[in-house]
N, C-alpha and C positions, 0 to 999 in steps of 0.2 A: 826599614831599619832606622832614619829619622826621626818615626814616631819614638820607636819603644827608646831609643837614647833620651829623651825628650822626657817620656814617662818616667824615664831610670832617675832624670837629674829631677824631676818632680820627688819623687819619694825621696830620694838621698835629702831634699830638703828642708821636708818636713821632718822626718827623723832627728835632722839635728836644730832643724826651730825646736822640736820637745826634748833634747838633751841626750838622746840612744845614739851610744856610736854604732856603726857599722861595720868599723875596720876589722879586718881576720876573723875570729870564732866569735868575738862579742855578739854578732849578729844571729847567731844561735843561742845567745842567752835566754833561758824562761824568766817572762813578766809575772812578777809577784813572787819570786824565792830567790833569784838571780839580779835583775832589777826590781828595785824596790820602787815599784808603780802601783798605783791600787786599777780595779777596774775600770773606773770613769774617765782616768789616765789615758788609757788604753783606749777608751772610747772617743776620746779628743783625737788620739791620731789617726785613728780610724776616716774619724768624721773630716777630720781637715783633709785627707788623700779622699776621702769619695768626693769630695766639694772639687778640689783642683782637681783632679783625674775623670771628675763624669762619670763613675762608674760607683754603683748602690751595690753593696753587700746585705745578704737576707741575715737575718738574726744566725741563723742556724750557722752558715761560712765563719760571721765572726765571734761567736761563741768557741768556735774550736782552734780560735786565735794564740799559739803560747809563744810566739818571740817573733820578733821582727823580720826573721828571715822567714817566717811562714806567712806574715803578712805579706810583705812582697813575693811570696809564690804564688797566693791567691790571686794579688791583683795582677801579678802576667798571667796569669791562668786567664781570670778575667778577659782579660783584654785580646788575649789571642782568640781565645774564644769569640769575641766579638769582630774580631777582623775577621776570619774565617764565617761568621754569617753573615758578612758583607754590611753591618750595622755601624752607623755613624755615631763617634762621639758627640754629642752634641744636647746632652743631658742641660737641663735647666736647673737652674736652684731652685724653683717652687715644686723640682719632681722630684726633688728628694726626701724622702722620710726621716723625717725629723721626731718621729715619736719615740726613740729610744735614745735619743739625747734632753729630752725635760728632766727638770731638775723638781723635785716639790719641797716650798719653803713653809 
């Protein structure tokens, strides 16, 4: 129970470092017609919860990403999933996939 309080106050964090509230239905709002995020936007928060939380989302999970409250279903999904295989967070920064955050200038 520790943990996921722990994970909860992670996310709620990052959320409001990028500026999404969470309070009441806002947290069902769609990014890009509700908030006005563009995609790369979206991919910052993404990036910033897999780095704190230890946990890589495949292209395909965050592709079907439309509001913040799906984002955080995913990563308890995520994560309960991993307690349940008995799998330790314990994720490195060099094991993260970093190829769908370059930018080319």
């Amino acid at each position: 129970m520790k943990k996921y309080f722990h994970h909860s106050k992670i996310m709620v964090s990052v959320f409001k470092e990028f500026g999404i509230s969470l309070i009441g239905p806002k947290k069902s709002r769609i990014f890009y017609s509700e908030i006005d995020v563009d995609r790369f936007y979206v991919e910052g928060v993404l990036f910033e919860l897999e780095t704190r939380l230890g946990i890589v989302l495949d292209e395909r999970e965050s592709k079907d990403l439309q509001s913040p409250l799906d984002i955080i279903l995913c990563f308890k999904n995520k994560l309960e999933n991993l307690n349940a295989a008995g799998k330790r967070l314990d994720l490195k920064h060099s094991e993260l996939d970093y190829s769908r955050f370059q930018v080319s200038v």
